[in-house]
Every structure is written in C-alpha cells, then in structure tokens.
C-alpha positions in Angstrom: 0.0 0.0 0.0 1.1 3.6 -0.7 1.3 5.7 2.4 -1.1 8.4 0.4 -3.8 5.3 -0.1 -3.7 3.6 3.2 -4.6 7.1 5.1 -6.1 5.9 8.5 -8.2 8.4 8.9 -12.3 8.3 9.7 -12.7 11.3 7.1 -10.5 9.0 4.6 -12.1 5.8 4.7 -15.7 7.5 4.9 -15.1 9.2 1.3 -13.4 6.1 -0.2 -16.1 3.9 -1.3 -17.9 6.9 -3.5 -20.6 9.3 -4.0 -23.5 7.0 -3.7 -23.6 6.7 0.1 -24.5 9.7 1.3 -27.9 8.8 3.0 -29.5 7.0 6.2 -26.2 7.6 8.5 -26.2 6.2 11.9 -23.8 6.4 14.0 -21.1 7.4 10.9 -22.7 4.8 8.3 -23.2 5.8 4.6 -25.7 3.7 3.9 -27.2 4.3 0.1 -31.2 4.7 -0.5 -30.8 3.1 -3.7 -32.5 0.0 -2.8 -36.1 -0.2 -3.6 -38.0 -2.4 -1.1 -40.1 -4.5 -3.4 -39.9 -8.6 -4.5 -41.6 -11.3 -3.5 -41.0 -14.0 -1.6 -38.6 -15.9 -4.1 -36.4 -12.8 -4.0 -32.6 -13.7 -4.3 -30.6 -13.1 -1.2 -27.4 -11.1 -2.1 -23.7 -12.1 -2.1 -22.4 -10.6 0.9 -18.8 -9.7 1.3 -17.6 -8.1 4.8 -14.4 -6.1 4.7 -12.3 -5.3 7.9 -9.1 -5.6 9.2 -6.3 -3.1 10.6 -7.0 0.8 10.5 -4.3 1.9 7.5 -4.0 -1.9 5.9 -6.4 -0.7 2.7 -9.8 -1.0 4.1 -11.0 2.0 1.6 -9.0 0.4 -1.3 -10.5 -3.0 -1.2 -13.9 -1.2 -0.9 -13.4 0.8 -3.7 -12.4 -2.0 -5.8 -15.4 -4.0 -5.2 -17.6 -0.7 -5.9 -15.5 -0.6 -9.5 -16.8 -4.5 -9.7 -20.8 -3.4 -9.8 -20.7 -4.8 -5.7 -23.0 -2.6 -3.6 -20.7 -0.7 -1.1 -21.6 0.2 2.7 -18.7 1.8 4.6 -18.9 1.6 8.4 -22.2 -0.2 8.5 -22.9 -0.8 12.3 -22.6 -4.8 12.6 -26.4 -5.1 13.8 -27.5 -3.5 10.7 -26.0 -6.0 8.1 -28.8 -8.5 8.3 -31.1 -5.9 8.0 -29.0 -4.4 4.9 -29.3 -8.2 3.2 -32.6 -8.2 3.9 -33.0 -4.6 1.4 -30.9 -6.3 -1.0 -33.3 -9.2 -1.3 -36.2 -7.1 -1.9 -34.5 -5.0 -4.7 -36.2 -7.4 -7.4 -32.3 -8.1 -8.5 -30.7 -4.9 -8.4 -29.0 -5.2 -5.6 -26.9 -9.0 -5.9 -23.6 -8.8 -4.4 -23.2 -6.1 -1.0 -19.9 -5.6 0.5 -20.2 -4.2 4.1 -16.8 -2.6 5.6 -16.9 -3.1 9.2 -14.0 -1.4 11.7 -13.2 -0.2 15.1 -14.8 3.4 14.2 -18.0 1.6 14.7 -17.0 0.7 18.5 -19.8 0.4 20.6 -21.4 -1.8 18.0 -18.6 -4.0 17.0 -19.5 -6.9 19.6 -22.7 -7.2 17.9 -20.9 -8.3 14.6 -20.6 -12.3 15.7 -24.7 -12.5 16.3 -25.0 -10.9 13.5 -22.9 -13.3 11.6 -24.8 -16.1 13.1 -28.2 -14.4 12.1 -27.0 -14.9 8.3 -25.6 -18.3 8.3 -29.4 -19.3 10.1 -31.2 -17.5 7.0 -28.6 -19.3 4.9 -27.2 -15.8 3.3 -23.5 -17.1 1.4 -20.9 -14.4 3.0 -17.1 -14.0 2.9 -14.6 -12.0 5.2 -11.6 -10.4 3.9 -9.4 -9.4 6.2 -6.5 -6.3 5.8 -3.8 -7.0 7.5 -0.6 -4.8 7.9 3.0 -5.2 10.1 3.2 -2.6 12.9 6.2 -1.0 11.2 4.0 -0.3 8.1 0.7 0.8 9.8 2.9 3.6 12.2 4.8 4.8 9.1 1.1 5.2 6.9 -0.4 7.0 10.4 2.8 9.0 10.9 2.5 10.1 7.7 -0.7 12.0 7.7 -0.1 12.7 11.0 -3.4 11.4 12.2 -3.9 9.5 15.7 -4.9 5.6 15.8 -8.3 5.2 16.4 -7.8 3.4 19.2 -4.3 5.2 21.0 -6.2 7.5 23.5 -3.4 8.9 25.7 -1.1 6.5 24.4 1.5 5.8 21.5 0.3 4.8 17.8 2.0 1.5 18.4 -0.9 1.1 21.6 -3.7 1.9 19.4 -2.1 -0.9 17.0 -2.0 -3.2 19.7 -5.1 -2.6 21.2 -6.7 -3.3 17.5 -5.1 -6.1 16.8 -6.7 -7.9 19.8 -9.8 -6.6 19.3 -9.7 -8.0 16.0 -7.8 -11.4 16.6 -11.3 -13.5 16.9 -12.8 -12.2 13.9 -8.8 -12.5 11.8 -9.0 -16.6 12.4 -12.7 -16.4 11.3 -11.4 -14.3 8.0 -11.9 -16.4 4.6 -9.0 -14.2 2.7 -6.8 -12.5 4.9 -4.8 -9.6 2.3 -1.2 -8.7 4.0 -0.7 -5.5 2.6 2.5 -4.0 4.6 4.5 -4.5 1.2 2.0 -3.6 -1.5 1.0 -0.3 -3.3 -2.7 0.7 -4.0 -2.4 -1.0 -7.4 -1.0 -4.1 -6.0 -3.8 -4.6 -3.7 -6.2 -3.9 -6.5 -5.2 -6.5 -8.4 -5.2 -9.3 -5.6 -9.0 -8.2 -5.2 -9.6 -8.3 -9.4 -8.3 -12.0 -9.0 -10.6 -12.8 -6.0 -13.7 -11.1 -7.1 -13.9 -10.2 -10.8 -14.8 -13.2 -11.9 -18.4 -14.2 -13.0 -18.2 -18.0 -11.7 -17.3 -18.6 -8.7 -15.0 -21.3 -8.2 -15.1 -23.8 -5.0 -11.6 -22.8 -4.2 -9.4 -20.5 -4.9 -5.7 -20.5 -4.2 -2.3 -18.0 -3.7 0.9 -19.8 -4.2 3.6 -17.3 -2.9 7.3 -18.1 -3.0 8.9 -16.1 -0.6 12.8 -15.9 1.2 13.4 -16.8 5.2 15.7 -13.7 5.3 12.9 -11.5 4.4 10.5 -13.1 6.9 7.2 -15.2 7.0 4.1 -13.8 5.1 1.8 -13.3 7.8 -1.2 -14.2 5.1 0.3 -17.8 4.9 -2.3 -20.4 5.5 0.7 -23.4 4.6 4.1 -23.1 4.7 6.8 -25.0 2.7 10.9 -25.1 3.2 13.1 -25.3 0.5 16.2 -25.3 2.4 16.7 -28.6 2.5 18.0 -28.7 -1.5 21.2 -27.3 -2.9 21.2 -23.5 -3.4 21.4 -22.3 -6.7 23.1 -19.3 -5.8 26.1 -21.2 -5.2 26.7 -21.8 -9.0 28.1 -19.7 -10.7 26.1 -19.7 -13.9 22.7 -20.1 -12.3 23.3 -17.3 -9.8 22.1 -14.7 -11.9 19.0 -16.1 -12.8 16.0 -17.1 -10.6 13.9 -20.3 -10.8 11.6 -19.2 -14.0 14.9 -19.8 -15.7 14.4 -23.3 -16.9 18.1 -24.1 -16.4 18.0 -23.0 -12.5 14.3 -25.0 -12.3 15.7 -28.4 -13.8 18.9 -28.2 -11.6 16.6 -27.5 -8.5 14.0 -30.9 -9.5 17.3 -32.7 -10.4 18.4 -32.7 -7.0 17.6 -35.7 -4.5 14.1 -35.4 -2.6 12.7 -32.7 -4.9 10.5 -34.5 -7.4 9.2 -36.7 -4.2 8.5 -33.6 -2.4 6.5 -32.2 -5.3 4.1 -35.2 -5.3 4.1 -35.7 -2.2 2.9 -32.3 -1.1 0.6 -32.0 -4.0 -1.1 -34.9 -2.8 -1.0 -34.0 0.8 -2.7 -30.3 -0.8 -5.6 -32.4 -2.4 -6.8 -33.6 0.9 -6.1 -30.2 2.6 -8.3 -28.8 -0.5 -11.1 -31.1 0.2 -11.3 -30.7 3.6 -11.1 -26.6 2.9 -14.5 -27.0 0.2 -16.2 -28.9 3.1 -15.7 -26.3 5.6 -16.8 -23.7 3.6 -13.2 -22.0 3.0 -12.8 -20.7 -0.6 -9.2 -19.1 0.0 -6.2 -20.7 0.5 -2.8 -19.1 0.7 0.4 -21.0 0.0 3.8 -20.0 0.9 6.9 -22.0 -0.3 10.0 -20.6 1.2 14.1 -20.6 0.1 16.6 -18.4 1.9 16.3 -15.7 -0.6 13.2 -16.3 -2.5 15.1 -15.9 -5.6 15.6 -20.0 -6.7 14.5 -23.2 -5.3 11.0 -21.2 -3.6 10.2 -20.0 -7.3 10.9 -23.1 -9.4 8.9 -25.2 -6.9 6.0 -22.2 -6.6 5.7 -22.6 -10.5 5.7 -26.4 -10.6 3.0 -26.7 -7.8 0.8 -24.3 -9.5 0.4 -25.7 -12.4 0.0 -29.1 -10.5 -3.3 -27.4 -8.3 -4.4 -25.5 -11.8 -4.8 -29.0 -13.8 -6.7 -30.1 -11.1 -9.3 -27.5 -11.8 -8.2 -25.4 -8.3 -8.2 -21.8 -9.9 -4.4 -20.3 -8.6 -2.2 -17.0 -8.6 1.3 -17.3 -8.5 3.3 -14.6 -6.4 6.5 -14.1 -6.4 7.0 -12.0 -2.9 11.1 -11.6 -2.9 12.3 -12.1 -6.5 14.4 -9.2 -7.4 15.1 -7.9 -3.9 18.6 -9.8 -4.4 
C-alpha cells in the first residue's frame, strides 16, 4: 500500500467507497437509499462480502475496488444493521446481488454485535465471505505518521498502543477471515489487483488458491495459510552460472528438480494439498494461501511455486502465483 492510499483516517475511509452513500447515517454509516424495497418471496438473497481488518492496511482500497466491480458498497455499516442491509438487498427485485459491508473499530460500541449478526446470516442461509487487511506494525505507524493522524484506538497513548489494542480486538474475527490480504509491502495498485483476481470473476469457483514463494531472510508472510521449506536442496546461488537467474529460468528450475528429494516432495505435497483442498471445500473455505520458502526467495521457492501451481491448476483449483522476494537480491 502507498502511504497516500492507506490514510487511516475516519474522514478518509468514509469518502473512499464513493458518492452514492450519502444517505440513512447512523452512528457514521453511509448507507445508500438506492434499494427499492419491493420482490416477492422468491427474492434472491445477495452475495455478501464483509471487509475489515487493521485501520491503515487498505480498508478504503478493497472497498473501492469491489464498488468498481458493480458490488454494492456500505462503509462503516454498524454490525447489527448488516442483516437488515441483506434483507433490502433481497427485496431489490435483483438490483442489488452482491453487497460488501466494511466493518472497523470506528463503529466501537457496536462491533460486539458483529458475531450475532454473523450467526443471524448463516441461520437464514445468506453465502458471505470475510476479507481481512492486514498490515506489520512497522507499516501501519509509518502510513499513520505520515498524515499525522492518531490511531483510532491510542487515546493517551503511543500509535504502536492503538495498534495493539486493535489487533486484539480484532484477533477473533482474523481466524474467522476467509481471505486475509497482508498489505505491509504492497501499493494501491498491488492490492487492487489481488481483489480483481478474488472477485472479478463471473463464476465462482469452489476454491481459490495464492501460491507465494517467498525468502526466510525477508520473513514469513503473515497471510500464509501453509508453509513450505526449500532449504533442505542445494542453493542455486552457489553456482556460478545459475546465480544470476532465478527459478523461471528453466536451467535453475531443472537443476533444483534434479536434486535428491525434490521430485518426491512435489508429489508428495501435491497430494498431501488435495486432501487439505477437500477438507477446505467442506468447511466452507474458498481461499487458501500457499507459501513455499528458500533463503532468498530468488531460486529453489520459485521453481517449486511454478511447478505446484500448475499441478493445483490441472486439477481445476483456480491459482495466482506470487513471487513475494524475486528481485530484492
């Protein structure tokens, strides 16, 4: 995320999601009066998608991006009011099929309500996702310290308590998330585009999954749902005519799946992945993120991160490859 994008601000994330939610505020909502109350009892219930995470990770951006998608937008929606908001979808004879609903820590007093209201749509059977932002501390104090706006949360205190005091308030609902998004190295356009590959499709397919290659020396992705090693096969970066190169090279991929244990690990962790996927598709998780990890995240991570995509994309699981690290070198 840029700094400029990520602005944690109230006013900023209330004018993010556009023009067309100007009416019906309570308590700081912009709910829009576009929905026309009228349908029958065969109505559709919406799509519902509810977007939250740390104040300054790219709440605003995500909206936005969904709002660019044709999604029906509601920024700061008190949680008690979502059900109520599905319920005005369903009775807009079709015009209103896919609501996204950001929910944060502006919206204090009402946040505990969020997990009854949660239950209250899985009992009338509404199909809802949560995408979670997530940011390091490091990021979220530079992107506050550079509009030089308090944390929502800091009171009295440091930015870095306001963090803190966010993050636990938001640790439940984090585990709960069905994509979590770690934007603490990724600009406004970055983000965008990890959204366009979630959500701008017109199917939606039973799973979807991230395979990131990454580099220990640069740290874990927090967004990892698996992690891989690649440590345990010969660098690549100790010869000299591969060192250059990373592992889309085919040269550096057919020295790293000529080495002892590599092929085996492939199959063997594809197959271990097919009965992760299928346990993923019956508890209702669409998102997987994979993270296969090298020292630098310039060789053996890529090669294998290619190989095991295309493995998971014949097998009809729709997958992004990301390479996080490749080119820091």
């Amino acid at each position: 995320m840029t700094e400029h994008d990520a602005q944690p601000t109230a006013d900023r994330e209330q004018t993010a999601v556009g023009e067309p939610q100007q009416a019906a505020q309570e308590n700081g909502a912009q709910v829009s009066t576009d929905v026309t109350p009228a349908g029958g009892p065969e109505a559709a219930i919406p799509e519902l998608v509810i977007i939250s995470g740390m104040s300054g990770a790219g709440r605003s951006t995500a909206a936005k991006c969904l709002e660019d998608l044709g999604w029906f937008v509601v920024d700061n929606l008190p949680p008690a009011l979502i059900p109520t908001m599905v319920e005005l979808g369903a009775r807009s004879q079709g015009n209103v099929a896919r609501i996204a609903v950001v929910v944060d820590v502006r919206g204090r007093r009402f946040f505990d309500n969020l997990r009854e209201s949660l239950a209250d749509l899985d009992t009338r059977g509404v199909t809802r996702r949560i995408v979670f932002l997530e940011s390091s501390d490091e990021a979220l104090v530079r992107r506050f310290e550079s509009v030089r706006r308090p944390h929502p949360l800091q009171g009295d205190g440091r930015i870095v308590d306001g963090i803190a005091a966010e993050r636990e308030l938001l640790r439940e609902l984090r585990g709960d998330a069905d994509l979590v998004i770690d934007t603490s190295s990724l600009n406004v356009h970055e983000l965008r585009a990890k959204m366009d590959a979630q959500f701008a499709g017109e199917e939606e397919p039973e799973l979807r999954a991230t395979v990131m290659s990454f580099g220990f020396k640069y740290g874990l992705p927090v967004d990892a749902d698996l992690v891989a090693d690649m440590r345990f096969l010969p660098n690549p970066h100790w010869v000299p005519e591969l060192r250059p190169f990373t592992g889309l090279n085919e040269e550096v991929s057919a020295y790293v799946f000529n080495q002892p244990g590599a092929k085996e690990f492939l199959d063997r962790y594809a197959e271990l992945l097919r009965l992760v996927a299928a346990g993923y598709r019956r508890e209702g998780k669409r998102y997987v993120t994979i993270a296969i990890g090298c020292t630098g995240g310039k060789h053996r991570s890529v090669a294998v991160s290619e190989k095991l995509a295309a493995r998971l994309a014949a097998e009809g699981v729709e997958t992004v490859v990301v390479h996080r690290d490749m080119g820091r070198e």
